[in-house]
C-alpha positions as CSV (number, residue, x, y, z in Angstrom):
1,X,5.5,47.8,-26.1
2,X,9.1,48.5,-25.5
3,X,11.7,45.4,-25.8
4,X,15.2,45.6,-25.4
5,X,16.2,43.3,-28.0
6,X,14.8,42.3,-31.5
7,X,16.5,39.3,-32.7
8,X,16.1,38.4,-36.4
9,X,16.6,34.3,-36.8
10,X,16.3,34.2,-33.2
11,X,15.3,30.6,-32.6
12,X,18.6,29.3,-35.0
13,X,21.6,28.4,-33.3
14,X,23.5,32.0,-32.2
15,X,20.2,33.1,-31.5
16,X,19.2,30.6,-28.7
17,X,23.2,31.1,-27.1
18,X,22.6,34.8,-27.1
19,X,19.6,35.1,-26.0
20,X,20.8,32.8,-22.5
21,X,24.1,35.0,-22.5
22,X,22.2,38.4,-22.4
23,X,19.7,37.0,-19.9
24,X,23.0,35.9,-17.5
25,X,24.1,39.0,-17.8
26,X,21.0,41.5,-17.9
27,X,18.2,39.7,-15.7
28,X,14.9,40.8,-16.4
29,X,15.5,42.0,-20.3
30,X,13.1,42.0,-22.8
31,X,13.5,40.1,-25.5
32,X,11.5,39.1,-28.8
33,X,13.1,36.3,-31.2
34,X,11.0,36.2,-34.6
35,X,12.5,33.1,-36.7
36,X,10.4,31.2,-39.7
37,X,11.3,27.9,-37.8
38,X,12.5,26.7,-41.3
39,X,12.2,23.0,-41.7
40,X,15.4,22.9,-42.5
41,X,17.2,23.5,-39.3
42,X,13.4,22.8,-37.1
43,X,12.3,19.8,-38.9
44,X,9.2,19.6,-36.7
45,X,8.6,23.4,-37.1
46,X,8.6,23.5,-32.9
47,X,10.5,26.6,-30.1
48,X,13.7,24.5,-29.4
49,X,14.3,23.9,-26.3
50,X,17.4,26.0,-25.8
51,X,15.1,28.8,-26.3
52,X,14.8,30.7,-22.7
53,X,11.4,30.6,-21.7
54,X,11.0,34.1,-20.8
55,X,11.9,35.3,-24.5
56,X,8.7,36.3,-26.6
57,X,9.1,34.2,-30.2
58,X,7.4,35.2,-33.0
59,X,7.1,33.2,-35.7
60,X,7.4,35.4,-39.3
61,X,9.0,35.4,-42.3
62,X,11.7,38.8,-42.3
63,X,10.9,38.9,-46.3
64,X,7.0,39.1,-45.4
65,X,6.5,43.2,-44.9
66,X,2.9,42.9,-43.7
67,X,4.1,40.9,-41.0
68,X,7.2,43.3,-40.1
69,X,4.6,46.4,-40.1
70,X,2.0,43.9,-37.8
71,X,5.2,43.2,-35.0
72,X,6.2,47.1,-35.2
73,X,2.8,47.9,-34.1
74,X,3.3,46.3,-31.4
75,X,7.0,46.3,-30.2
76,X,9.4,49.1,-30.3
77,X,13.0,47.4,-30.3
78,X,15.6,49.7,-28.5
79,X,18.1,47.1,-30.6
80,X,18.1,44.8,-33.3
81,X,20.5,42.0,-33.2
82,X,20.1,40.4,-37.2
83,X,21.0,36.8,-37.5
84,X,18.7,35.9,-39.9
85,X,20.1,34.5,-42.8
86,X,20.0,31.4,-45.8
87,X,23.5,30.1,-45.0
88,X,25.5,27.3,-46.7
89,X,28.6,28.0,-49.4
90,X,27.5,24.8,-51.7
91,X,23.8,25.4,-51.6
92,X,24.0,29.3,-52.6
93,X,25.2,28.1,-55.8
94,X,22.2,26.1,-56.1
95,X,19.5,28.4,-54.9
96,X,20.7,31.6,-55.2
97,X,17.7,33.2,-55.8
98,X,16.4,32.2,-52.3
99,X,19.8,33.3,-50.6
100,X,19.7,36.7,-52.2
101,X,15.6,36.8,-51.6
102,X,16.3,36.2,-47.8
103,X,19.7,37.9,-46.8
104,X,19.4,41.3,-48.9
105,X,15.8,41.6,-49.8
106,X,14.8,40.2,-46.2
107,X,17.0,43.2,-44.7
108,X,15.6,45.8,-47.2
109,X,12.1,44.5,-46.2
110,X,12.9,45.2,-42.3
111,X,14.3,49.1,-42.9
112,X,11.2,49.6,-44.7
113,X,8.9,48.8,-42.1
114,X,11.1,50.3,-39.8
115,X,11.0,53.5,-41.2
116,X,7.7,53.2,-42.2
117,X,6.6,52.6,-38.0
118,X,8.4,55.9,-37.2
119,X,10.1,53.8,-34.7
120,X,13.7,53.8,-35.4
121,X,16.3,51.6,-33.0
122,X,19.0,53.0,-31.2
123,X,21.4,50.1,-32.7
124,X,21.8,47.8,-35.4
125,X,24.1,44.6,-35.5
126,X,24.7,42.4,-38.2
127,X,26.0,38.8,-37.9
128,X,27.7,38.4,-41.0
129,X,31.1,36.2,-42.3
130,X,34.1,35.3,-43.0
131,X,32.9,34.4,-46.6
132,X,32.7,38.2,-47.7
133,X,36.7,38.1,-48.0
134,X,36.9,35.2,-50.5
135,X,40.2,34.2,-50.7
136,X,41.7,37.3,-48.6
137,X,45.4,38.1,-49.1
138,X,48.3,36.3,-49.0
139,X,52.1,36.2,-49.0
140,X,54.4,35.5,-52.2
141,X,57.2,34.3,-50.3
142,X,59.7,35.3,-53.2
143,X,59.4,38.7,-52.0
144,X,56.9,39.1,-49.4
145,X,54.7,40.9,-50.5
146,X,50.8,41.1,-50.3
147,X,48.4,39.8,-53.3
148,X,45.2,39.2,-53.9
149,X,44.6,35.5,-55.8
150,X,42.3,34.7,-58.0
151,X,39.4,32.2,-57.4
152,X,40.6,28.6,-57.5
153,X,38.5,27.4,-60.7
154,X,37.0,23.5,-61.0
155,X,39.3,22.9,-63.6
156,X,42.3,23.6,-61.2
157,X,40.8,21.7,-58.6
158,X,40.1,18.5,-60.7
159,X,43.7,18.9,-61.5
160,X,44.5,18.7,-57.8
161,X,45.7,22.4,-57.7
162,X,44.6,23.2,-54.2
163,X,47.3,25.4,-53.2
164,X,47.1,29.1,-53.4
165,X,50.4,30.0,-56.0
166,X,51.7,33.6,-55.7
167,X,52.9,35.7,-59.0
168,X,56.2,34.3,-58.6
169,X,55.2,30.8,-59.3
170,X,55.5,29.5,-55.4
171,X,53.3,28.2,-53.1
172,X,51.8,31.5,-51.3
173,X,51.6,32.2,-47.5
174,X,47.7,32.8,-46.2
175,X,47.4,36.2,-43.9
176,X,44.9,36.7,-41.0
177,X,41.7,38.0,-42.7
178,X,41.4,41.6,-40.8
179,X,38.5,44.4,-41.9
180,X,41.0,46.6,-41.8
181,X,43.4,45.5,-44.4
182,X,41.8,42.8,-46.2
183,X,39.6,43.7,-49.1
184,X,36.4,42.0,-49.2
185,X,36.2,39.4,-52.8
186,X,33.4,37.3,-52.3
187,X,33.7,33.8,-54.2
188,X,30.5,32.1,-53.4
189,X,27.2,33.8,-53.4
190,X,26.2,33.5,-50.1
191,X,29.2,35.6,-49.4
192,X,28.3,38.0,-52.2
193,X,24.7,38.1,-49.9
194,X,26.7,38.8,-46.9
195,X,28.5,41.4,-48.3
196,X,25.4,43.3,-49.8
197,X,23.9,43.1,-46.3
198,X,26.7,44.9,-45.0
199,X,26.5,47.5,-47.6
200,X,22.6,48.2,-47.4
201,X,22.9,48.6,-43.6
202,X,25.7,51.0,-43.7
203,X,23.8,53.6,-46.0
204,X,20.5,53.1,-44.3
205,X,21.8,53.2,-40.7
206,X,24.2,56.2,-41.8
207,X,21.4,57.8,-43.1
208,X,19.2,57.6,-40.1
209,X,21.8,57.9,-37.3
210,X,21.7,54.4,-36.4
211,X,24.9,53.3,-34.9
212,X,26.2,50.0,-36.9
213,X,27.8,47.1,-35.4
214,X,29.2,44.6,-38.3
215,X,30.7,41.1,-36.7
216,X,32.5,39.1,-39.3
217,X,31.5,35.6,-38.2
218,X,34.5,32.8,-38.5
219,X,33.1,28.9,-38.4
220,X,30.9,28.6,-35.5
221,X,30.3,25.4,-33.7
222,X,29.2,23.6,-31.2
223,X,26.3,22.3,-28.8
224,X,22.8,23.2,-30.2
225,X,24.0,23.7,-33.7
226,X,21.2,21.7,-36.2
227,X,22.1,18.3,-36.4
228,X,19.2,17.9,-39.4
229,X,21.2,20.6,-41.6
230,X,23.0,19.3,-44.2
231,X,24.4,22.5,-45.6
232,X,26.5,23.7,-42.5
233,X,28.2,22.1,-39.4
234,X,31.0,20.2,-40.8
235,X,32.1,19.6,-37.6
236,X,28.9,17.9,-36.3
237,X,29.0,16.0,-39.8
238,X,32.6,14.9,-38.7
239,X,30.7,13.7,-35.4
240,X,28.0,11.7,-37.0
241,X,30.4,9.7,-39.5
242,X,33.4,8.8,-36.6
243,X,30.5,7.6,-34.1
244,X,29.3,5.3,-37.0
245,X,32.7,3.9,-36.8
246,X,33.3,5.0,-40.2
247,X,36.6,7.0,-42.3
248,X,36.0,11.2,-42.3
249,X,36.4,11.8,-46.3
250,X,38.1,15.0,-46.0
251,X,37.9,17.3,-49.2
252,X,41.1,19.0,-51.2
253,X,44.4,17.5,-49.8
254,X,43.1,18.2,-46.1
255,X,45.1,21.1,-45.8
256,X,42.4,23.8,-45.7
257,X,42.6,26.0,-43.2
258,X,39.4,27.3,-40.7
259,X,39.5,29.4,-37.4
260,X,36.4,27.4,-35.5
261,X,35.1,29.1,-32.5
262,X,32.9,27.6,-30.2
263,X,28.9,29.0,-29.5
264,X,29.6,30.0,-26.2
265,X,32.3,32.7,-26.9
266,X,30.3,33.8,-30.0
267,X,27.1,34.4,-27.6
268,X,29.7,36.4,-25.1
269,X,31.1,38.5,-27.7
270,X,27.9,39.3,-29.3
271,X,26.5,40.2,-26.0
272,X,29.4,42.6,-25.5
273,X,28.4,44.2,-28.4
274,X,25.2,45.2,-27.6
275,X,25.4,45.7,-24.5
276,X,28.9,48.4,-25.3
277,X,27.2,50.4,-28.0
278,X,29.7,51.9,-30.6
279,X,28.3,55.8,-31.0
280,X,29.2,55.5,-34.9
281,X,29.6,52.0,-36.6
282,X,32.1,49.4,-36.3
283,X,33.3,46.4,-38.0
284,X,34.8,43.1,-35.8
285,X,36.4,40.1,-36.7
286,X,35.0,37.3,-34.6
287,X,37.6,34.3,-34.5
288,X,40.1,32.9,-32.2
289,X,43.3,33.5,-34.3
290,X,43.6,29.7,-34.6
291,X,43.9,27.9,-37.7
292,X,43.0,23.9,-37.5
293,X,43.4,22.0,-40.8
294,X,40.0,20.1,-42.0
295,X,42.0,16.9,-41.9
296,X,43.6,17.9,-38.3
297,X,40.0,18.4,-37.0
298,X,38.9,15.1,-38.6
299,X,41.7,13.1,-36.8
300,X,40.6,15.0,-33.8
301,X,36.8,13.8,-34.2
302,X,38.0,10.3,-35.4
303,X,40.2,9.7,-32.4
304,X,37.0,10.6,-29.9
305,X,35.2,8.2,-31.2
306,X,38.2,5.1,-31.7
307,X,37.5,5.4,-35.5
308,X,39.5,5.1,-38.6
309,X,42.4,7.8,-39.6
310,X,40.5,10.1,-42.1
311,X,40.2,9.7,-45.8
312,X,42.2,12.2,-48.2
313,X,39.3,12.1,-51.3
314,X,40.3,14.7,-53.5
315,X,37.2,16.0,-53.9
316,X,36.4,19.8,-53.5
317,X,33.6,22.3,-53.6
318,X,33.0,25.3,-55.7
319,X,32.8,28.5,-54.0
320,X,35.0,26.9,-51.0
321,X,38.1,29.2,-50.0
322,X,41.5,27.5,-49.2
323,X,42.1,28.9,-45.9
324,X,40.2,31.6,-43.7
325,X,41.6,32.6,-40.2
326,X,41.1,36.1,-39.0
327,X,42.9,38.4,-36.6
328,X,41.4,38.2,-32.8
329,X,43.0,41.7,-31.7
330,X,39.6,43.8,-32.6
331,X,37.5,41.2,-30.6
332,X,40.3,41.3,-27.3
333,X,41.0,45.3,-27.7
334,X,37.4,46.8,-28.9
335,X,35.0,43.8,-26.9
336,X,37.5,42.6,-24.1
337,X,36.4,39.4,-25.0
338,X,38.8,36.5,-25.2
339,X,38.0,32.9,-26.8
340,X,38.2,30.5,-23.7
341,X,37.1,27.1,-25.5
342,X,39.7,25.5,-27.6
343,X,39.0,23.4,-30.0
344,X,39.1,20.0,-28.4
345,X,37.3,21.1,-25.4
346,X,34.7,22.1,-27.8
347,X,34.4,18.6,-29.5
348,X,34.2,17.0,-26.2
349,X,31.3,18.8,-25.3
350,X,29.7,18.9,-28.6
351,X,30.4,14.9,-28.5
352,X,28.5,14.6,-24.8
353,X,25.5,16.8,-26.0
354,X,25.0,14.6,-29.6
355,X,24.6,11.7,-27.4
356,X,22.5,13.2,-25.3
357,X,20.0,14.1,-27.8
358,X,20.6,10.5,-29.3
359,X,21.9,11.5,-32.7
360,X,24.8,9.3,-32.0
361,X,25.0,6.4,-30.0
């Protein structure tokens, strides 16, 4: 049988947005989702309900080969859009066995049973992340030039040394993260994950003439994200703590810095990049260009709900970068796709859809 689209992790969050964005704009495709339904993000191991009921889920494991060779019996994608992935910056210090066992043998898994069903796709993308730059470059203002920091350590951070200092001794300026000039330094391990996705797809889809399509994912939020996950979605964390009428603790000083774009422009601009399929490969930035502060998009959160100013704690994470914002101009010139939600716009809705679900009150 021949589908349209093959979507790895298709039931998660992205996946249910893109799957009603392509079907807006390409009525009557053909699309199979195949997602685990992890308990951690489906506690009740159910198809959500944001699902579109004309897409064909299958429920599999991507590491489990003997499943991949049973679906490519039986569907021949035309493209693979691959979202799945163990995400979470904290918890891939924990586990990193299952992170690595899920986002780079997972993806070795699918070429193999790819190229073992003699049915190869016409096009590969890969949601990855922001987290394969690490720290990215900034700015020693002494003389403005480029560098590359090192990783913040825990003993710095106990300290309270949150800021980035350039080889001049002063308090560096961050630069846009941009796949064309900013080297990829991983400093957590899901990052180091992403990264190796990146470079297993390249030589695989290079070597069979598979056209590549490499998004670089900045925070994504918004309505349908997993209100039951722990280990992403600060933002609907923020949401759940202000509706309780309690203080947002707010890690570091407040002053990191995040480029949060909302679901529905994701879905759009990885629409437009399967539907406009590069004839080589291609690596985007997917952002707004924005940077909001944790502690401005606690105030924010707090003021929607009437609750107390945020908390300043101190605290910190390991792996966590100080401030990741990336260029829009590949998304605008090589998509024509523009962010349209801000970010208050996006909390507003994301506030009216938590109490519709009755997570808040």
């Amino acid at each position: 049988m021949n589908v349209d689209y093959l979507v790895t992790g298709g039931a998660g969050f992205i996946g249910c947005g893109l799957a009603a964005e392509l079907m807006d704009r390409l009525p009557g495709a053909h699309i199979v989702a195949v997602d685990s339904l992890h308990p951690q993000i489906h506690p009740e191991s159910t198809r959500p309900t944001s699902l579109p009921d004309p897409v064909d889920l299958r429920i599999m494991d991507i590491c489990d080969g003997a499943a991949w060779r049973g679906l490519l019996r039986d569907v021949r994608p035309k493209t693979i859009i691959h979202l799945a992935a163990e995400t979470g910056t904290g918890q891939s210090l924990d586990l990193p066995t299952r992170h690595t066992h899920v986002n780079v043998t997972g993806t070795a898994v699918m070429l193999e049973a790819l190229d073992e069903s003699g049915s190869l796709p016409d096009h590969i993308l890969l949601a990855s992340s922001r987290a394969v730059y690490g720290e990215g470059q900034w700015l020693d203002p002494a003389d403005g030039c480029p560098f590359l920091p090192d990783q913040r350590t825990p003993d710095q951070q106990r300290r309270g040394e949150f800021d980035v200092v350039a080889p001049s001794g002063e308090i560096a300026t961050p630069l846009m993260q941009d796949h064309r000039d900013t080297p990829s330094r991983p400093t957590s391990v899901y990052g180091a994950t992403k990264l190796a996705q990146e470079h297993v797809l390249a030589a695989w889809c290079t070597a069979r003439s598979i056209p590549l399509s490499v998004l670089r994912l900045q925070n994504v939020y918004g309505v349908g994200q997993s209100p039951h996950n722990s280990y992403t979605g600060i933002i609907g964390l923020f949401h759940r703590v202000a509706a309780s009428g309690e203080p947002i603790e707010v890690y570091e000083d407040g002053q990191i810095g995040r480029d949060f774009i909302y679901i529905d422009d994701v879905a759009r601009s990885v629409a437009a990049a399967v539907i406009d399929r590069p004839a080589h490969s291609r690596t985007i930035d997917i952002g707004t260009g924005r940077a909001t502060t944790i502690l401005e998009a606690a105030r924010l959160i707090a003021d929607l709900y009437k609750a107390p100013a945020p908390l300043i704690t101190g605290a910190f994470r390991s792996g966590d970068i100080r401030w990741a914002v990336c260029s829009a101009e590949g998304l605008e010139k090589q998509l024509e796709v523009a962010p349209l939600i801000d970010f208050a716009e996006g909390n507003r809705r994301l506030s009216t859809w938590l109490r519709d679900i009755k997570i808040i009150g």
